[in-house]
VMD Tcl script that draws the C-alpha trace (Angstrom):
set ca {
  {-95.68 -203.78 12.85}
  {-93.63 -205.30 10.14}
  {-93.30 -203.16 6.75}
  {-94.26 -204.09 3.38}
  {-91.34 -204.44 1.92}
  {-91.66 -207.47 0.89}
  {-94.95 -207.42 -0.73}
  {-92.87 -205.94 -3.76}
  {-89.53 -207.42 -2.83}
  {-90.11 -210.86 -2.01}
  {-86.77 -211.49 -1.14}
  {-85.90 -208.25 0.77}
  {-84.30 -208.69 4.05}
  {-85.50 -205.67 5.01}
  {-88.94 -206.68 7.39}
  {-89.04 -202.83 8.93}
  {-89.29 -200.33 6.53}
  {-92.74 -198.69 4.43}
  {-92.46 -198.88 1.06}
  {-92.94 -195.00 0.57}
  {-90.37 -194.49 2.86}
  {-87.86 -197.25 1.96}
  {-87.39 -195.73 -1.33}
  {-85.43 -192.22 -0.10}
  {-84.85 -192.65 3.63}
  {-82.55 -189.93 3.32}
  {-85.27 -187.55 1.89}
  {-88.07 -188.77 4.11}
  {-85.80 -188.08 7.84}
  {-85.39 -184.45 6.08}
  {-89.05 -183.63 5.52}
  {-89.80 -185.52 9.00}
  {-86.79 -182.79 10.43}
  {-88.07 -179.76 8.48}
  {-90.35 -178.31 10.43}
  {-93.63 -178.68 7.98}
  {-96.79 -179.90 9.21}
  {-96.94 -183.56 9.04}
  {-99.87 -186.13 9.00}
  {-98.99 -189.73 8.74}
  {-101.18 -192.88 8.13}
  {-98.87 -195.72 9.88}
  {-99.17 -198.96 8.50}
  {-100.54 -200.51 11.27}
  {-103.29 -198.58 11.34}
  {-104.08 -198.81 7.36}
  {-103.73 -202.61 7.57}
  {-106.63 -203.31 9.25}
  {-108.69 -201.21 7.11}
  {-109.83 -204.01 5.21}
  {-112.44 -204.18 2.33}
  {-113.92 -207.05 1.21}
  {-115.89 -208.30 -1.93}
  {-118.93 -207.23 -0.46}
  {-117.63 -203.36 -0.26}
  {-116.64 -203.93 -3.46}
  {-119.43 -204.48 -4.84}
  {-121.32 -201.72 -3.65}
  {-119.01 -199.72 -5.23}
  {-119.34 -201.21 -8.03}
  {-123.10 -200.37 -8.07}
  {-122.38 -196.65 -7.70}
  {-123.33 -194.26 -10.11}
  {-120.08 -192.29 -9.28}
  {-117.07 -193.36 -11.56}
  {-114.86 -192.35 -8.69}
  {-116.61 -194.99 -6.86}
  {-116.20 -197.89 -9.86}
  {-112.86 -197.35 -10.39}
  {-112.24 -197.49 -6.79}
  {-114.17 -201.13 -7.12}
  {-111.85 -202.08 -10.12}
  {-108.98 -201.23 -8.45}
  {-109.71 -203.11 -5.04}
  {-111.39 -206.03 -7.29}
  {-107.93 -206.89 -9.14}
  {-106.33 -206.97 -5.35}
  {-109.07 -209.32 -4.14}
  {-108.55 -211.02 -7.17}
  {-104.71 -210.79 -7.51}
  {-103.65 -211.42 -3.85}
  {-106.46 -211.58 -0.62}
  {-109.90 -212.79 -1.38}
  {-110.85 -212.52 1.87}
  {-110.31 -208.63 2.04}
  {-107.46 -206.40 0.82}
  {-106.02 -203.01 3.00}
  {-106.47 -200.14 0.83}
  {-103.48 -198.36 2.14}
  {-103.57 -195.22 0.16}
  {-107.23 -195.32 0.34}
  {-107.47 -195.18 3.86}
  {-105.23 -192.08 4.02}
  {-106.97 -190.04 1.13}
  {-110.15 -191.04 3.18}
  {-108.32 -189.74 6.64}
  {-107.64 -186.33 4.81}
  {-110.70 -185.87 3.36}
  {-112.69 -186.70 6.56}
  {-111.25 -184.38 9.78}
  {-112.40 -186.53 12.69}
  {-112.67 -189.86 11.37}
  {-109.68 -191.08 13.15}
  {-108.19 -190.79 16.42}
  {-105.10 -188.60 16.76}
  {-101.45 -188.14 18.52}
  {-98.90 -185.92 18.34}
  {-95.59 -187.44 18.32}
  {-91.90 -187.63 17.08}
  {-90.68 -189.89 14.30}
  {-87.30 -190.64 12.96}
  {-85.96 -192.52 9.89}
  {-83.32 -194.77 10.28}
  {-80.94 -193.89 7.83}
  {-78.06 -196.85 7.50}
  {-77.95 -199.55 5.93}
  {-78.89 -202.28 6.98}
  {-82.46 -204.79 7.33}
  {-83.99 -201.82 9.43}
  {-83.47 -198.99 6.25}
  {-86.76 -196.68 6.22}
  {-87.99 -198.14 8.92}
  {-90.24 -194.89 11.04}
  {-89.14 -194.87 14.71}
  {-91.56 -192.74 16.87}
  {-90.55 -191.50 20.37}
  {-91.64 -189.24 22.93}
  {-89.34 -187.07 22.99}
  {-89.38 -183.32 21.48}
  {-90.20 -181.55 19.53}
  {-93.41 -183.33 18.07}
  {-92.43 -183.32 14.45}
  {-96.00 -185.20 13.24}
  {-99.50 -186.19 13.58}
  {-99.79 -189.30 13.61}
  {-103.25 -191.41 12.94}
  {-103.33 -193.40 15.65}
  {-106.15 -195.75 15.81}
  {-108.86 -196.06 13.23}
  {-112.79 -197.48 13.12}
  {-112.49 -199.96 9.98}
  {-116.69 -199.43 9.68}
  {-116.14 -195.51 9.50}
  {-114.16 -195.68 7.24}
  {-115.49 -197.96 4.59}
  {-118.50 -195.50 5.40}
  {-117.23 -192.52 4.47}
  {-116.05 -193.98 1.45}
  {-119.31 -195.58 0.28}
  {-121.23 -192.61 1.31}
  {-119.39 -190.44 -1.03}
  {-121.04 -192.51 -4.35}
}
mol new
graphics top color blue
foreach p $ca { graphics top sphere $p radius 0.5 }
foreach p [lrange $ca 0 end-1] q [lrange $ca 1 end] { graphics top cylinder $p $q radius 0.2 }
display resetview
């Protein structure tokens, strides 16, 4: 899918590249080559974790602060950009790392392109070896919201 580049650079030409990635793609294709046990969250699997104002608010009605500051937080984005529901990207990886199981799995290998260039940061995954990451593949949008609403 497309990055999300341009949700903070309007006028990038870059359509490719993750932010987190984008901003060192030079550091990012090291840690992908070092060897280190990797879990990645792609984007087009945290983009259609959605929450809407209805999730929202049930956070809101927690008696967790965790749980209302989550609310604020999503709140200003329904607010500020999506009414009809907002992907929580980092959201949906804490919750993937907190919660073994909750999302389907594969083991694959993933470069960074490197140049410059529109493509910059952009993740390139590949069959061949050796499998430097796990990768999140697929995702249940309702166990996910779950998880997080059943922890406040």
């Amino acid at each position: 899918m497309p990055g999300n580049i341009r949700d903070g650079i309007p006028k990038s030409p870059n359509t490719a590249a993750e932010w987190n990635i984008y901003i060192d793609p030079a550091a990012a294709q090291q840690v992908f080559s070092s060897g280190v046990p990797i879990r990645l969250m792609p984007l087009d699997v945290t983009s259609k974790i959605i929450f809407t104002k209805d999730q929202v608010n049930k956070l809101k009605g927690s008696s967790n602060p965790g749980g209302k500051e989550i609310a604020d937080i999503l709140g200003w984005e329904l607010n500020s950009f999506s009414p009809q529901g907002v992907a929580a990207w980092d959201l949906a990886t804490a919750i993937d790392l907190t919660h073994p199981g909750i999302a389907a799995n594969a083991l694959m290998h993933v470069d960074v392109v490197t140049q410059q260039g529109n493509k910059e940061g952009q993740t390139v995954g590949s069959d061949q070896s050796p499998k430097n990451i796990t990768e999140c593949s697929s995702a249940s949008t309702d166990k996910f919201r779950a998880a997080l609403l059943d922890e406040f």
